[in-house]
C-alpha positions as CSV (number, residue, x, y, z in Angstrom):
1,X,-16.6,-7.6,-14.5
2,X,-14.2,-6.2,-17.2
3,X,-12.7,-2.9,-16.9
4,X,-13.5,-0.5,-18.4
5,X,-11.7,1.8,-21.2
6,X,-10.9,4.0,-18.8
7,X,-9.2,2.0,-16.3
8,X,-7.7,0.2,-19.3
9,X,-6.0,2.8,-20.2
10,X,-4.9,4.3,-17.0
11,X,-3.6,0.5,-16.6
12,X,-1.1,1.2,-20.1
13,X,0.0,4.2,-18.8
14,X,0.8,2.8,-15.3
15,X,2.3,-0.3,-16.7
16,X,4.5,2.0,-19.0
17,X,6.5,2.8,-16.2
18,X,6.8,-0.8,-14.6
19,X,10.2,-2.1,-14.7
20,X,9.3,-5.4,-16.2
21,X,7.1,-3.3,-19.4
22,X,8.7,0.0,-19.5
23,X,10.9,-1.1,-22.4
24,X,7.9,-2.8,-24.5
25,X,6.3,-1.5,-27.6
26,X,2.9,-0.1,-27.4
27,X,1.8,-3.0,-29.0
28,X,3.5,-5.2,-26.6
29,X,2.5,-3.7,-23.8
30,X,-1.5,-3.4,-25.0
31,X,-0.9,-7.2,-25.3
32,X,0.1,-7.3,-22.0
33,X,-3.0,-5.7,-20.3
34,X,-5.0,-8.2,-22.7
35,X,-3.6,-10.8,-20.1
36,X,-4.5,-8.7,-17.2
37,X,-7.0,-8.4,-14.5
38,X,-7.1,-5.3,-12.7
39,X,-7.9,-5.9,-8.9
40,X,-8.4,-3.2,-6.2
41,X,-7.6,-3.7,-2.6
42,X,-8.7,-1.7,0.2
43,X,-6.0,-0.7,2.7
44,X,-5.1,-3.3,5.4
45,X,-6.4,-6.0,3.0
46,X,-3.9,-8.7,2.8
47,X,-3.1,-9.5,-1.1
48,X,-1.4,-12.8,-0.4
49,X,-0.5,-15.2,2.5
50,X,2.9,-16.9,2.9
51,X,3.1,-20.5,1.9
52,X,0.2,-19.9,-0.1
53,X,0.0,-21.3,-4.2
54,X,1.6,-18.8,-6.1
55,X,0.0,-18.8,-9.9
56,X,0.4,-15.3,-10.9
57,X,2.3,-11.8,-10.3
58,X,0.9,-8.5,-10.5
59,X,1.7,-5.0,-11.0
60,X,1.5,-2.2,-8.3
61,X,-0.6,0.4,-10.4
62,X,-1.6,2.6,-7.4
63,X,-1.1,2.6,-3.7
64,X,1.2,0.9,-1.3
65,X,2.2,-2.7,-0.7
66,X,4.0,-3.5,2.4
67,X,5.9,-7.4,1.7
68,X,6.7,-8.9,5.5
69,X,7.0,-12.3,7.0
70,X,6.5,-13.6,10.4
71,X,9.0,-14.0,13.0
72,X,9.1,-16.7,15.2
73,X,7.4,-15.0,18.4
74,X,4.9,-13.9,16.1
75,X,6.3,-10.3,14.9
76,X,5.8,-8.8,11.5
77,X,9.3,-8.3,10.0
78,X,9.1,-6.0,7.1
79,X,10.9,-6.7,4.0
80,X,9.9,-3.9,1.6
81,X,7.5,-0.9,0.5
82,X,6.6,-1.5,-3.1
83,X,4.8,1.3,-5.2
84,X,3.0,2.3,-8.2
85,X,5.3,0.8,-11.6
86,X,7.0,-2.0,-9.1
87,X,6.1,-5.8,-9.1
88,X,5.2,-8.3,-6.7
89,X,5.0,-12.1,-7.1
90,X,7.6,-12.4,-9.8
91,X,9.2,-15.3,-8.4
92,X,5.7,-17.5,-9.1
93,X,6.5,-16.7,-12.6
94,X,10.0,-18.7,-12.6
95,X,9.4,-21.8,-10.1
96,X,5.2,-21.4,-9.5
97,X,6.1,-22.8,-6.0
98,X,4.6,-21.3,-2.3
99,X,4.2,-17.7,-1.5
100,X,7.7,-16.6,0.5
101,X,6.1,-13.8,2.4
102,X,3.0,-12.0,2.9
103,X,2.0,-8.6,0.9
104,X,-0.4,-6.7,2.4
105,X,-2.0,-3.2,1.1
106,X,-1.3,-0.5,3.0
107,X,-3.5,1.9,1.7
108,X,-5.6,1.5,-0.9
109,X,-4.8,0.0,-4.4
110,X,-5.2,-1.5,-7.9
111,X,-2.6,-4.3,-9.0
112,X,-2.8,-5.6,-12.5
113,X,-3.4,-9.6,-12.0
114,X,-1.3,-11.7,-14.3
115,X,-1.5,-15.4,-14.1
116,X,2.1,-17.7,-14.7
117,X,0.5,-19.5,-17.4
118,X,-0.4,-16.1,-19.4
119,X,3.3,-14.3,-18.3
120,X,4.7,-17.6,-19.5
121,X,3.1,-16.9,-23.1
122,X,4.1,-13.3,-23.1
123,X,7.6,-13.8,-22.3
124,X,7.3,-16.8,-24.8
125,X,6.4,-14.3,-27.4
126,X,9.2,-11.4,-26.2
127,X,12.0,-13.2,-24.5
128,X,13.7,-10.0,-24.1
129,X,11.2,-8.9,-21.4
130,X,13.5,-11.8,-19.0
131,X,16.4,-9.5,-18.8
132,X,13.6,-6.8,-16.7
133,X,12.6,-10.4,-14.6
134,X,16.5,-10.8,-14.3
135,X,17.0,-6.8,-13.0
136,X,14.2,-7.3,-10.7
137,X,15.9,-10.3,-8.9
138,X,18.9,-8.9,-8.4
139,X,17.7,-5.4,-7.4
140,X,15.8,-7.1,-4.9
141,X,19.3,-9.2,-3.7
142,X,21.1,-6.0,-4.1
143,X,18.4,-3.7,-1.7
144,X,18.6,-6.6,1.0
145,X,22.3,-7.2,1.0
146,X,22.3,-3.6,1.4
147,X,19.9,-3.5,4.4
148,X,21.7,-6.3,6.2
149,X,24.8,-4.2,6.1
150,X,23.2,-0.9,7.1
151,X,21.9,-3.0,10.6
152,X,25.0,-4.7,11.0
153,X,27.2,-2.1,10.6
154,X,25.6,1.7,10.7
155,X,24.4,3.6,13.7
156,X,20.5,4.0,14.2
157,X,20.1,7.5,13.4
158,X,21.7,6.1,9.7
159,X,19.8,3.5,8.6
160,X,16.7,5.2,10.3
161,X,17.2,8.0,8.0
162,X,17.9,5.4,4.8
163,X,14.7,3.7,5.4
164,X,12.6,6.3,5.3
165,X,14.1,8.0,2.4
166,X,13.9,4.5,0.8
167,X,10.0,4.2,1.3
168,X,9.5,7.7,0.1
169,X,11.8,6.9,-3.0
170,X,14.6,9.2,-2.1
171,X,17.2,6.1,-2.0
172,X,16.0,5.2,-6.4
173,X,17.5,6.0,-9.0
174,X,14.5,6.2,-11.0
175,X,12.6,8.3,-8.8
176,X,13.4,11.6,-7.3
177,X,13.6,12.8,-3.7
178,X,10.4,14.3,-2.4
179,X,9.2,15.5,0.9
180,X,6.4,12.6,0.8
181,X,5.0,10.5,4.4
182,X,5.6,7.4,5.2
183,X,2.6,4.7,6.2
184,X,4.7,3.1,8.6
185,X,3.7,2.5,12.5
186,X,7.0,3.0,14.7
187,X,7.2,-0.6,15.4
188,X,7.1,-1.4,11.8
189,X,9.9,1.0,11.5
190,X,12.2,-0.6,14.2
191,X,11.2,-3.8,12.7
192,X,12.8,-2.7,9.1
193,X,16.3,-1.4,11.1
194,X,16.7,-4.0,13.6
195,X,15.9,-1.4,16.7
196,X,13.3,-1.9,19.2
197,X,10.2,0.6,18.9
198,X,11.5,2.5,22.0
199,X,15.1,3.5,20.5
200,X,13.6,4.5,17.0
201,X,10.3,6.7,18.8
202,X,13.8,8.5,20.8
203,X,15.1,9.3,17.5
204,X,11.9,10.1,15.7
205,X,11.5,13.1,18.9
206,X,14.2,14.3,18.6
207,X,14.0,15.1,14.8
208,X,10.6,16.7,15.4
209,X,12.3,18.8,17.9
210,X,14.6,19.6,14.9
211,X,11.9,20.6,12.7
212,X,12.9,17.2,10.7
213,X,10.1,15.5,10.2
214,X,6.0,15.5,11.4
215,X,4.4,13.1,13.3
216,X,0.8,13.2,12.9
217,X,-1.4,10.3,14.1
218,X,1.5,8.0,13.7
219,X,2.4,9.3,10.2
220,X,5.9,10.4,9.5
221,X,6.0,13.3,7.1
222,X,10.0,14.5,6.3
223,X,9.7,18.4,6.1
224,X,13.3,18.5,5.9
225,X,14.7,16.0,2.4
226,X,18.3,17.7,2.5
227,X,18.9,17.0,6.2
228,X,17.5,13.7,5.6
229,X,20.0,13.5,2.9
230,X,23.2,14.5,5.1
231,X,22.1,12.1,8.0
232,X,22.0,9.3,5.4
233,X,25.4,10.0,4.0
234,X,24.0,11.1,0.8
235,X,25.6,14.6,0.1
């Protein structure tokens, strides 16, 4: 069923702020949601499997995306937290070759669906819109060169501190720090810093006890951003 106007035109003003469309006309971007689908997910629903055909990207509009891939023994190693304005797929759109990792909704949300053949056009049409695809890529290089030196060479309560500012957006330039909670489950957590769950639940206590942060249910609310700040090396 199409969308409606409505969602249509929540979808422009979402899109606005993606990184790939931000810089388009109006125009351009109205031609863009002409190629779109908008698709909703319920939370837990898994958008895409890795190793799967990959024939389109889409746009985070609302909600969360968790992107992950299996370990060996069968783990879930988390790769990234992707939000409303931030894309997923993009790499079908330059080689259309297998899925690299799964993405999975965390809570619930609406992607705008756009197929390779149809991005192909676009960009076809507005070249310039490959310097945003280009940014992407190596924002994404640059975030995990920057997470594989935070495990190899920072102390727990550090990177522990970085990666939860970075899900709540404190760690973007584009976005600004907020007092915001994080969907993550502990082990998910330990997965993203190289800890085990035990070592990052002792650090979690002990910033309640501090009046750092809420647990509620397993949801990690930071009721402190500034301390968050120091402990992450950012003032």
């Amino acid at each position: 069923m199409a969308p409606n106007r409505a969602a249509l035109d929540d979808a422009r003003r979402l899109l606005g702020n993606c990184i790939l469309f931000r810089d388009l006309t109006n125009a351009e971007r109205g031609a863009v949601i002409d190629r779109a689908r908008i698709r909703n997910f319920a939370a837990g629903e898994k958008i895409f499997a890795i190793g799967a055909a990959s024939d389109h990207m889409a746009a985070v509009l609302t909600g969360q995306v968790r992107i992950s891939v299996p370990s060996p023994d069968g783990r879930e190693v988390l790769l990234a937290i992707l939000e409303g304005g931030e894309i997923l797929g993009e790499i079908a759109v330059l080689d259309g070759k297998q899925r690299t990792a799964d993405a999975t909704a965390i809570t619930p949300c609406a992607l705008a669906i756009l197929d390779r053949d149809e991005v192909l056009s676009f960009l076809e049409q507005h070249p310039s819109a490959w310097l945003s695809i280009v940014a992407i890529l190596c924002d994404r290089l640059r975030r995990t060169d920057e997470q594989l030196a935070e495990v190899a060479l920072l102390p727990l309560p550090v990177r522990l501190a970085k990666a939860i500012l970075r899900i709540n957006g404190g760690l973007s330039s584009t976005r600004p720090l907020r007092s915001t909670s994080a969907h993550l489950s502990q082990r998910e957590l330990a997965n993203l810093v190289g800890a085990t769950r035990e070592t990052v639940n002792k650090c979690l206590k002990a910033w309640q006890r501090q009046g750092l942060i809420r647990i509620d249910d397993g949801q990690i609310t930071v009721t402190d951003v500034s301390a968050f700040e120091t402990l992450s090396g950012l003032d």
